[in-house]
C-alpha positions in Angstrom: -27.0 -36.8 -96.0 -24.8 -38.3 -93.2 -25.6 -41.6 -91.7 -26.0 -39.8 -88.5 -28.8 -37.7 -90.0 -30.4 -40.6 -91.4 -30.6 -42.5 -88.3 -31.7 -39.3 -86.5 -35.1 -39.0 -88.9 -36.1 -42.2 -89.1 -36.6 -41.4 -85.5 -38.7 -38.1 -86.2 -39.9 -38.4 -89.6 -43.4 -39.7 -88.2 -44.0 -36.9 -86.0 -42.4 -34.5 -89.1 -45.1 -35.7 -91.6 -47.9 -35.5 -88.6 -46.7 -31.9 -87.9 -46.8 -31.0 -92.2 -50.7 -32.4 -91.9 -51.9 -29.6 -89.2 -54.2 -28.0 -90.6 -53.4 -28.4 -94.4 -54.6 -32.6 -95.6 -52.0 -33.6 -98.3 -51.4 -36.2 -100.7 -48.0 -38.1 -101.2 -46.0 -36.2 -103.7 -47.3 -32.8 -102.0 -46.0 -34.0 -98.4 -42.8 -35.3 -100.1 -42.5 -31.8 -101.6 -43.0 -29.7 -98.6 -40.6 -31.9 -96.8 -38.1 -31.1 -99.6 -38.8 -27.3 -99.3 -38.3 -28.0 -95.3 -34.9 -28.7 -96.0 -35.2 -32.8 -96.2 -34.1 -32.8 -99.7 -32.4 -36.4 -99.4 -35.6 -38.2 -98.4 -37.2 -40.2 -100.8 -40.5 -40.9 -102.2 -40.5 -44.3 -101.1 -39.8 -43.6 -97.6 -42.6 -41.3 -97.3 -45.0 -43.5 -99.0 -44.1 -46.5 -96.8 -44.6 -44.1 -93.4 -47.9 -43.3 -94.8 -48.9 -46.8 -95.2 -47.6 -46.8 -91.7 -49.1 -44.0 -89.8 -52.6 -45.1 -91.8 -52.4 -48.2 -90.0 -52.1 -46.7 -86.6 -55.2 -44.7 -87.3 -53.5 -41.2 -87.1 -54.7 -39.8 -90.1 -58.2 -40.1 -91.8 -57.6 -40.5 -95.8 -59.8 -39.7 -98.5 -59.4 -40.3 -102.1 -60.0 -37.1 -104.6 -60.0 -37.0 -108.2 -56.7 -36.4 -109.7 -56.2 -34.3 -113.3 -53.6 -37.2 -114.3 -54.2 -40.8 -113.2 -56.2 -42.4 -110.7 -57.8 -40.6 -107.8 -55.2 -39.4 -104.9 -55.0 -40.2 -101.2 -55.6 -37.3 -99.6 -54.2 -37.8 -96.1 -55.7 -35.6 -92.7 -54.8 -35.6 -89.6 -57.2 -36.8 -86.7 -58.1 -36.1 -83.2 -55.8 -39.6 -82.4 -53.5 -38.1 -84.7 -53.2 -34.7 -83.2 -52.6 -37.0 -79.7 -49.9 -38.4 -81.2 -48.3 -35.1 -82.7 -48.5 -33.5 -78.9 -46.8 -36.6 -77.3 -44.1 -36.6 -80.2 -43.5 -32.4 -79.2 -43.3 -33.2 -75.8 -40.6 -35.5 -76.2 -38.6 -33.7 -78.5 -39.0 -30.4 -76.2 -37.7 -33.2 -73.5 -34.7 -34.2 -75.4 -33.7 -31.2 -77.0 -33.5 -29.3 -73.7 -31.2 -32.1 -72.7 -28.8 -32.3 -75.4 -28.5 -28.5 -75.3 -27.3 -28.9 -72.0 -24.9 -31.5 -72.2 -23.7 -29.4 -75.1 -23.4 -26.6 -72.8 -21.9 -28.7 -69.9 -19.0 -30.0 -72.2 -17.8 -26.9 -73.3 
């Protein structure tokens, strides 16, 4: 991955992992998984587990720990109603900034 796209998703990985929780709770290695099937192969654990730590803090998830079949219980992380806030504001800024970009694309060519 390009430095570029690396500076790019540390920008939008919050509202990425909020998005992956909609609907579905998830523990770690699961949401590092289904970012990996999303096509953000290059991400790692670490990174995911700090923004969890992160977006814990803020409140924007509820967390429950479950029983795991190997090791100690997981933290099974959910989305909230604060959380959900959150998610809408990130969409409406990306649906802001994307239909800009798109057109200064379009205006250089």
């Amino acid at each position: 991955m390009g430095r570029q796209m690396t500076e790019m998703l540390k920008g939008t990985l919050e509202g990425i992992v909020l998005a992956l929780l909609t609907g579905k709770p998830a523990y770690g290695y699961e949401i590092t998984t289904l970012l990996r099937e999303q096509g953000f192969s290059e991400i790692a654990e670490g990174t995911v587990y700090a923004l969890l730590v992160r977006i814990e803090q803020k409140g924007l998830v509820d967390v429950e720990k479950r029983p795991s079949e190997k090791g100690p219980p997981r933290k099974v992380y959910s989305l909230n109603s604060q959380g959900e806030k959150e998610l809408d504001e990130f969409w409406n800024t990306w649906s802001f900034l994307s239909e800009r970009l798109e057109q200064l694309r379009k205006d250089g060519k």
